[in-house]
N, C-alpha and C positions, 0 to 999 in steps of 0.2 A: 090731436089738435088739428083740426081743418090748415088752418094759417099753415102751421107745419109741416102739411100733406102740398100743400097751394106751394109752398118754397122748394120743394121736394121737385115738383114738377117743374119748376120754371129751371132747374138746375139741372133735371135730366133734359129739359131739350135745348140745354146752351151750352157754350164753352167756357163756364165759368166755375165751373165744380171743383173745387181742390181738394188735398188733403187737408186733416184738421189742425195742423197747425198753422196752416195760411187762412182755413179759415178764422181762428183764434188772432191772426195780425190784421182779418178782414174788423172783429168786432172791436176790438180796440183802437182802431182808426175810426171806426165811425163813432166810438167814446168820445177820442179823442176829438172830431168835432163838435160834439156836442157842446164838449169843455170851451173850446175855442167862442162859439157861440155864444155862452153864458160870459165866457169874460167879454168878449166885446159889445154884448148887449147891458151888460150893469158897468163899463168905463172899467172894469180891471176888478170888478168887486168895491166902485166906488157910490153905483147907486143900485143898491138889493129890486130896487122897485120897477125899475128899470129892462129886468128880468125877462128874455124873448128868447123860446127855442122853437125854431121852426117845425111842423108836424112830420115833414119831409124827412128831416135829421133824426127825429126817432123811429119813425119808420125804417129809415136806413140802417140804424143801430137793433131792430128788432129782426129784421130781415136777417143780417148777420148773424145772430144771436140760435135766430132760427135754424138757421142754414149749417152751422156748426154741430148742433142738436143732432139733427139728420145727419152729419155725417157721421158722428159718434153712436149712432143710431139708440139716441136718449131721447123719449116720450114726452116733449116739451111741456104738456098737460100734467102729465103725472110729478114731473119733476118742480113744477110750478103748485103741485096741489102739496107736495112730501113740504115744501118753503111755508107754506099758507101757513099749515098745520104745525110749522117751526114756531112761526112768528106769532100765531093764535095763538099757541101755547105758552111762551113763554116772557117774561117781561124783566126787562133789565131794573136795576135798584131806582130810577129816575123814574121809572114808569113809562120807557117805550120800549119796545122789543127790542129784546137784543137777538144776536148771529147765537151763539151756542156755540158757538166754535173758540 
């Protein structure tokens, strides 16, 4: 995955590289604002419509997500295609994908 190669590099020439377990506290914080985002943008889950997540914030949560990959040194691509092919395949009893897990 390019993106994954592009994260790859901005982390070899910074000082921000950890181990993957800080990476893993790095993607869950930027979950975490996403969430924070979504409740303050619908009033706490009081108006659905209301609904705003800045592009920035998923970017940020993708970054991480990325950056983790790379360190565990898992094929972002390939592991996003092995999910596709999860989800394409299989359909929970309502009629949308379910996990398989």
């Amino acid at each position: 995955m390019k993106r994954q190669q592009q994260v790859a590099d901005v982390l070899g020439h910074s000082d921000i590289d950890t181990p993957p377990a800080y990476r893993l506290l790095d993607v869950v914080t930027e979950l975490g604002d996403i969430a924070a985002e979504i409740n303050e943008t619908t009033g706490y889950g009081t108006d659905s419509a209301a609904l705003s997540i800045r592009e920035e914030e998923l970017g940020d949560a993708l970054f991480a997500l990325l950056a983790l990959c790379e360190r565990l040194d898992v094929d972002a691509d390939a592991a996003l295609a092995t999910a596709l092919a999860k989800y394409e395949g299989q359909s929970g009893s309502n009629g949308t994908p379910a996990s398989g897990d």
